[in-house]
C-alpha positions as a printed NumPy array, in Angstrom:
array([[-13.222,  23.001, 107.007],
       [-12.362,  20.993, 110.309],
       [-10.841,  23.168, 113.17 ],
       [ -7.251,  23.215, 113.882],
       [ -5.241,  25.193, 116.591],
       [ -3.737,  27.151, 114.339],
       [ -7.135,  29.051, 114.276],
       [ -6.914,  30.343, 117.779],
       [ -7.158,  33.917, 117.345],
       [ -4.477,  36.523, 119.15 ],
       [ -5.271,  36.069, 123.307],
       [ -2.453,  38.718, 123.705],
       [ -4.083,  40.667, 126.687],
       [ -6.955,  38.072, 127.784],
       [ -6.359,  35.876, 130.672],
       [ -7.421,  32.449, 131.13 ],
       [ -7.997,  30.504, 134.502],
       [ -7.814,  26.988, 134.278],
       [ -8.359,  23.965, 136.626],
       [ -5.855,  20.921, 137.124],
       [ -3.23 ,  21.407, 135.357],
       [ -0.647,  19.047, 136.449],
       [ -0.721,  17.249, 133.429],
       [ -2.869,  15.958, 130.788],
       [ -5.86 ,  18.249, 129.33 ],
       [ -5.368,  21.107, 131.941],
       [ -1.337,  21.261, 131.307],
       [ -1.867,  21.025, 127.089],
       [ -4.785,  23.498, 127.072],
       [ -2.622,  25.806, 128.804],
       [  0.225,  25.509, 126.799],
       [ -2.423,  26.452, 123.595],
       [ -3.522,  29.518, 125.315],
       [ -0.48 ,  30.672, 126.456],
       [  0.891,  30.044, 123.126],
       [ -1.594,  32.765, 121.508],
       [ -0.348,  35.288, 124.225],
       [ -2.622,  34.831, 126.973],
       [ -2.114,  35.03 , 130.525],
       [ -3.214,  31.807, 132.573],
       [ -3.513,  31.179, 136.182],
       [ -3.736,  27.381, 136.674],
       [ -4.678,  25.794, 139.578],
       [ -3.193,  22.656, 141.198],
       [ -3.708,  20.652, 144.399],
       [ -0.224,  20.024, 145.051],
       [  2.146,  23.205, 145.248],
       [  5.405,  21.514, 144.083],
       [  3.319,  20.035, 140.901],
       [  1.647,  23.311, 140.265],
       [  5.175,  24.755, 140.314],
       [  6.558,  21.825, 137.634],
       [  3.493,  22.871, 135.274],
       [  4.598,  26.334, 134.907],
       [  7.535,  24.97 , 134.358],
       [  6.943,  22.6  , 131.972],
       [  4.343,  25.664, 130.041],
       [  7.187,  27.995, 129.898],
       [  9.754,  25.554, 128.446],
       [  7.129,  25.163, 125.671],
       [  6.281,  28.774, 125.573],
       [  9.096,  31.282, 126.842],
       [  7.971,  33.837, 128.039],
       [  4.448,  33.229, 129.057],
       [  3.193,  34.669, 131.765],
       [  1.676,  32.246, 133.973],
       [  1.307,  31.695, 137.569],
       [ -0.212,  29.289, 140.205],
       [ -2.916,  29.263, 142.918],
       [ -3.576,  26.413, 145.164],
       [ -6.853,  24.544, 144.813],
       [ -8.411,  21.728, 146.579],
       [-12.279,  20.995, 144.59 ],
       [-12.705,  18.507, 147.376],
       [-12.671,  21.349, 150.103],
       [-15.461,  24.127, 149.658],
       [-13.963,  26.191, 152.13 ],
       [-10.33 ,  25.715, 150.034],
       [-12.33 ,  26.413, 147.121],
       [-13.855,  29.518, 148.71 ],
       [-10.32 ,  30.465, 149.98 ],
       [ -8.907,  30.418, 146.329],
       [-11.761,  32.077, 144.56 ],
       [-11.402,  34.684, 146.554],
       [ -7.7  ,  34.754, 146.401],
       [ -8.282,  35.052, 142.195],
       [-10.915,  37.752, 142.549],
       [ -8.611,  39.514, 144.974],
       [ -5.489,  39.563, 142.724],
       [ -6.948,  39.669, 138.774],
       [ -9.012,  42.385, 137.746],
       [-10.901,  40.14 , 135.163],
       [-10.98 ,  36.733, 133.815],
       [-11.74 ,  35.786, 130.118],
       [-12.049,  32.684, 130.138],
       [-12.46 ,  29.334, 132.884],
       [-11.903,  25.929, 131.932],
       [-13.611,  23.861, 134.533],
       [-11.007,  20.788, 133.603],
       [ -9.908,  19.258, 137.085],
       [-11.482,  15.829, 138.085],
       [-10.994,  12.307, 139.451],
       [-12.234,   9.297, 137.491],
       [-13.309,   6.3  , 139.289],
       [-11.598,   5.801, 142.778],
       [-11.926,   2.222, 143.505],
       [-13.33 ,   2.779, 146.955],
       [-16.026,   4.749, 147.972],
       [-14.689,   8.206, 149.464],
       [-15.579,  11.671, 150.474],
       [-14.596,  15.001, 150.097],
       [-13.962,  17.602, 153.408],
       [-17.674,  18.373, 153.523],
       [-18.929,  14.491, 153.236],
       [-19.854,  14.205, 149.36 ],
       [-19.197,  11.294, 147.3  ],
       [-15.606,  12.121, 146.025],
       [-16.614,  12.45 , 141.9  ],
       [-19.583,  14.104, 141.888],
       [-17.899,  16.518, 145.046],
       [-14.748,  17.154, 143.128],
       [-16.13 ,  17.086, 139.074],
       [-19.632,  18.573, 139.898],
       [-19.926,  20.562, 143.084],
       [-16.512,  21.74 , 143.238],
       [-16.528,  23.28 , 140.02 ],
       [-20.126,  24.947, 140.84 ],
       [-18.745,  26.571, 143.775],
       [-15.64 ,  27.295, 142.544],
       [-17.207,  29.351, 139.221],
       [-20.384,  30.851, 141.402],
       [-17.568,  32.33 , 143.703],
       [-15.543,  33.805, 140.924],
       [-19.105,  34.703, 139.714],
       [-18.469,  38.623, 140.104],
       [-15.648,  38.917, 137.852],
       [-17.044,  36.053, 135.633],
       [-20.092,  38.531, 134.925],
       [-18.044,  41.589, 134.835],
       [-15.725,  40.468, 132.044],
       [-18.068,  38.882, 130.131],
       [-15.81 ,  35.835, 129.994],
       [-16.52 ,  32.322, 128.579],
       [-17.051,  29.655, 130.636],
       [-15.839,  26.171, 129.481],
       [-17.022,  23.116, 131.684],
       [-15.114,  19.377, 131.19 ],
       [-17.569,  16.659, 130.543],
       [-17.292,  12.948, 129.171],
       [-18.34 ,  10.358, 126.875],
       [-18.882,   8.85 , 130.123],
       [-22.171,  10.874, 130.467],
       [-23.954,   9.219, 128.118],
       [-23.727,   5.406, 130.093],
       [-25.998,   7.143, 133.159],
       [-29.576,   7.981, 132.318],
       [-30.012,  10.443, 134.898],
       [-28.207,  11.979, 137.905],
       [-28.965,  10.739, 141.528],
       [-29.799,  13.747, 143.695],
       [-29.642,  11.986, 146.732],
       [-25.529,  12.032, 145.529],
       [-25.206,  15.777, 146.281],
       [-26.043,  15.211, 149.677],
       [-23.42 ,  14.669, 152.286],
       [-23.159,  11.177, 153.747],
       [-23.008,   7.898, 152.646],
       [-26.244,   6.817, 151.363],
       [-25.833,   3.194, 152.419],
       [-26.523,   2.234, 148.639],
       [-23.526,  -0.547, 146.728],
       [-20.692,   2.212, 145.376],
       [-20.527,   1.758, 141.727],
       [-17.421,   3.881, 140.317],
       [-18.179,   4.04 , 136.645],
       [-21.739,   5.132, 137.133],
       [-20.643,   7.688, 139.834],
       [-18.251,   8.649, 137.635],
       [-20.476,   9.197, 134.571],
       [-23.209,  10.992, 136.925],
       [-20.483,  13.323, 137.773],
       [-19.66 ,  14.191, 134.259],
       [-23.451,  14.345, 133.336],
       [-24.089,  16.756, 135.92 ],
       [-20.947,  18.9  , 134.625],
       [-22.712,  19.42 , 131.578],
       [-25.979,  19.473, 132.657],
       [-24.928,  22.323, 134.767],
       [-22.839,  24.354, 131.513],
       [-26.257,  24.381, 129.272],
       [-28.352,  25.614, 132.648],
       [-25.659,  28.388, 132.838],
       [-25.987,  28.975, 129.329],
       [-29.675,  29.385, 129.525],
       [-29.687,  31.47 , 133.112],
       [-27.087,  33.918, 131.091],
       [-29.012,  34.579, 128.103],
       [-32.422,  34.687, 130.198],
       [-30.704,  37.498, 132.093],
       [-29.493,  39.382, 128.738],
       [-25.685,  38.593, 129.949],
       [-22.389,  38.527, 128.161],
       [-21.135,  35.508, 129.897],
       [-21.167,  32.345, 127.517],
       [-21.15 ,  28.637, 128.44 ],
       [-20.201,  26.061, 126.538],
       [-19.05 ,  22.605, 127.321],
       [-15.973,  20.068, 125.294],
       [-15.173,  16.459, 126.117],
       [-11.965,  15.238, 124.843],
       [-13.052,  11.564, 123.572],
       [-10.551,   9.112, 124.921],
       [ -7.07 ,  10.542, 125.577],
       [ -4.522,   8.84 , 127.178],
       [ -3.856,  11.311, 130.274],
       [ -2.633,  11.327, 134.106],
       [ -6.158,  10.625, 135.066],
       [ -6.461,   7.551, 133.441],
       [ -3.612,   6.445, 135.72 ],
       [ -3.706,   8.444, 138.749],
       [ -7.277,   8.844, 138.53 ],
       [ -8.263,   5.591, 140.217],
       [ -7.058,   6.353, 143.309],
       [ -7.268,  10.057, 142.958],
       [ -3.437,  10.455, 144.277],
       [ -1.316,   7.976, 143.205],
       [ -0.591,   4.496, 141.168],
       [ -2.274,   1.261, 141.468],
       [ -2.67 ,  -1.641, 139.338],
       [ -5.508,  -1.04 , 137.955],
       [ -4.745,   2.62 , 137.25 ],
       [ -1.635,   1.306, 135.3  ],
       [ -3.023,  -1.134, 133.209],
       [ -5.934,   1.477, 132.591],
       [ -3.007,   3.614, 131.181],
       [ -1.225,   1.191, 129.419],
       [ -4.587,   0.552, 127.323],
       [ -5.345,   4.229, 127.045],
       [ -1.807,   4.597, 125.425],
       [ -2.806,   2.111, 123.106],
       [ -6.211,   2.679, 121.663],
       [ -6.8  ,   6.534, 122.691],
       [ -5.036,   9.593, 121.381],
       [ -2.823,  12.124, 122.604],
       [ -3.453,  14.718, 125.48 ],
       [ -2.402,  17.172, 123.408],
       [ -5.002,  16.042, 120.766],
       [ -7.604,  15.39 , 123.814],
       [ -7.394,  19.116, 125.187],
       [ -8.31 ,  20.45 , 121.18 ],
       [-11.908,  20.387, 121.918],
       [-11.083,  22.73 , 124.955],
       [ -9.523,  25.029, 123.065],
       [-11.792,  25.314, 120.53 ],
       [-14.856,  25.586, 123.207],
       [-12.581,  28.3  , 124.646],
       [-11.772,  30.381, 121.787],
       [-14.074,  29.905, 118.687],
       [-15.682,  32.98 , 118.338],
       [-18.46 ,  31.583, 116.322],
       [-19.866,  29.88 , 119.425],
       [-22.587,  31.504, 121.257],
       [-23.42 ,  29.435, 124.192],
       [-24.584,  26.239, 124.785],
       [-22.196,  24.309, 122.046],
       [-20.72 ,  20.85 , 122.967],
       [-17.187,  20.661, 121.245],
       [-15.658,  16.912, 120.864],
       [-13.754,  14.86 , 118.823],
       [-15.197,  14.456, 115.037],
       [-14.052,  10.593, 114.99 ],
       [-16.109,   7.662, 115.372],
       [-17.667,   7.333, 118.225],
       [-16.462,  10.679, 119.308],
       [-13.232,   8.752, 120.154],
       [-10.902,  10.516, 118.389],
       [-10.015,  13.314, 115.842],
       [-10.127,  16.92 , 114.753],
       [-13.079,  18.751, 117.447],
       [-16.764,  20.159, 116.468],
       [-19.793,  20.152, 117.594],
       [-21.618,  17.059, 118.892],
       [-24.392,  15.892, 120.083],
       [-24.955,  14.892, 123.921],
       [-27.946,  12.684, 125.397],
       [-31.45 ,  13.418, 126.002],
       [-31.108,  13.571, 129.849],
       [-28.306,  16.147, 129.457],
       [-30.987,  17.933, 127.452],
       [-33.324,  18.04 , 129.691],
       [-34.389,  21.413, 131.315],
       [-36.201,  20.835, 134.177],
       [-34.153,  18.11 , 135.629],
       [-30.872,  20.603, 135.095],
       [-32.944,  23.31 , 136.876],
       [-33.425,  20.796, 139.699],
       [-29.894,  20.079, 139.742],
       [-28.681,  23.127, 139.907],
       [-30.955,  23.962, 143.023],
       [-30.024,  20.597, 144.626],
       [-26.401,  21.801, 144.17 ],
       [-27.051,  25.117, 145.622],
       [-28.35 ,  23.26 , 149.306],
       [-25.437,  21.028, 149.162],
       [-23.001,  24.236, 149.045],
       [-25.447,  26.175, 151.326],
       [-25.046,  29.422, 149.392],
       [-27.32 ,  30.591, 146.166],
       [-25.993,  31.134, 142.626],
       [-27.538,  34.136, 141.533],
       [-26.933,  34.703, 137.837]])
C-alpha cells in the first residue's frame, strides 16, 4: 500500500520547525503538518514574506498555530542569532525540516562568511543551523529531516576545497555546485543518522527529495532573489513536465512523520525516474553511501563553521 497524507498520524501537541517557507516545499509541508495539529515555526529570509506564509497556512488551516523567525542560511552569525532565538523561546522541537536552498545562481557568489553561495546556504547553513539547535534537538528526541535532490546523483563526489571560504580560482559550474550541495545535504543526514545511533540517541535522521516539482526555486532560484530569464523559462518547463509542490513536499512529510522509519531512510517519489508520484523509499548513489568520505565531510564542515558538532 503506497503512502498517502491521509496517513499522517495526530501532531496535536508536537511542534515542527521548518526552513524556507515562502513558498513551494517549505510553505506545502507546513500546511500538512499544521493540518494534523502541529505547531510550526517557519523560517524565512524576508520578514514581509515570512508574514504572507502564515498567512497563506492559516487560510488553509484556521486556526493553526504558527509563527515566524527570521533566518538568513547565508549568514552564520544570523543563523547563530536565530537558533538561539528558537532554543530561547520553544521548550522542544519534534521535528526540523532542513528545506531552504538556492539552485543554481548564474554567477558565482558568496555568502557573509565567503563560501560558495549553494553549498554555504544548502550545506553549511543547514549544519550550523541544526548543530546550534543541537540541545533541544537531543533533548526531544526529535526527527531530523534534511532536503536533498535528484541532483545529487550527477556529482560523483563533493569538493572539499568548496567548504572553504574564498574563491578557489577554479571555472564556476552551477549545476555541479548545485548537485555537490545537495550531495553533501544527504551525505551529512546518514552521518547524523549513524553518529545518533553510535551514541544510543533518540534523535532520528532521515533524508526526502521531492523529484521534480514545479516550485519558487525553480524560478527565483537562479538568481537566489528575484526573476530572470532563465529562471522563467526554467519555470515555465517545470510547470510543464514536473508535478505539483504540493505533491513535491509528500516525500517530506512522509520522512517527517512515518513512524515506521528508523533513521537513515531516503523518502522520494515512487515514479520513474524518481520524477514523480506517490513517496517511498529509494535508493541514493554510492558516493552518498560512502562512510568515510561523509565522516570527512562532516569534519571539513566543522573548520569551515569554526565550532565542533558534538553528537
Amino acid at each position: 500500500m503506497s503512502w498517502s497524507t491521509h496517513d499522517i498520524p495526530d501532531l496535536s501537541g508536537k511542534r515542527a520547525v521548518i526552513t524556507g517557507v515562502t513558498g513551494g516545499l517549505g510553505l506545502h509541508t507546513a500546511i500538512g503538518l499544521a493540518g494534523k495539529g502541529a505547531e510550526v515555526v517557519v523560517t524565512a529570509r524576508d520578514e514581509a514574506k515570512g508574514e504572507t506564509a502564515v498567512k497563506q497556512i492559516l487560510d488553509m488551516v484556521p486556526g493553526a498555530r504558527v509563527e515566524v523567525v527570521s533566518l538568513d542560511l547565508a549568514d552564520l552569525a544570523d543563523v547563530r542569532r536565530a537558533a538561539a532565538e528558537v532554543s530561547k523561546t520553544y521548550d522542544r522541537i519534534d521535528m526540523l525540516v532542513n528545506n531552504a536552498g538556492i539552485m543554481v545562481p548564474p554567477k558565482y557568489a558568496a555568502t557573509a562568511d565567503g563560501f560558495e553561495m549553494q553549498m554555504g546556504t544548502n550545506h553549511i547553513g543547514h549544519f550550523t543551523w541544526t548543530a546550534e539547535l543541537w540541545p533541544a534537538l537531543k533533548a526531544s528526541d526529535a526527527r531530523i529531516i534534511t532536503v536533498s535532490s535528484l541532483a545529487h546523483s550527477a556529482v560523483g563526489s563533493v569538493d572539499l576545497t568548496a567548504l572553504e571560504p574564498g574563491d578557489s580560482g577554479r571555472p564556476y559550474k552551477r549545476w555541479q555546485s548545485y548537485g555537490q550541495s545537495k550531495l553533501a545535504n544527504l551525505l551529512f543526514a546518514l552521518e547524523l543518522d549513524r553518529r545518533v545511533k553510535a551514541a544510543g540517541l533518540g534523535v532520528i535522521s532521515v533524508a526526502a527529495h521531492p523529484g521534480y516539482a514545479a516550485t519558487n526555486i525553480t524560478k527565483t532560484g537562479p538568481t537566489g532573489s528575484g526573476l530572470s530569464l532563465y529562471g522563467i523559462g526554467m519555470h515555465q518547463v517545470s510547470k510543464i513536465l514536473a508535478q505539483s509542490a504540493s505533491a513535491g513536499a509528500q516525500p517530506l512529510l512522509m520522512a517527517a512523520t512515518d513512524r515506521s522509519l528508523s533513521g537513515g531512510e531516503y523518502v522520494g517519489p515512487s515514479g520513474i525516474r524518481g520524477l514523480r508520484g506517490r513517496p517511498k523509499l529509494v535508493g541514493m548513489t554510492r558516493a552518498a553511501r560512502d562512510e568515510e568520505f561523509a565522516s570527512d565531510l562532516w569534519t571539513a564542515t566543522e573548520r569551515a563553521i569554526g565550532a565542533t558538532f558534538e553528537v
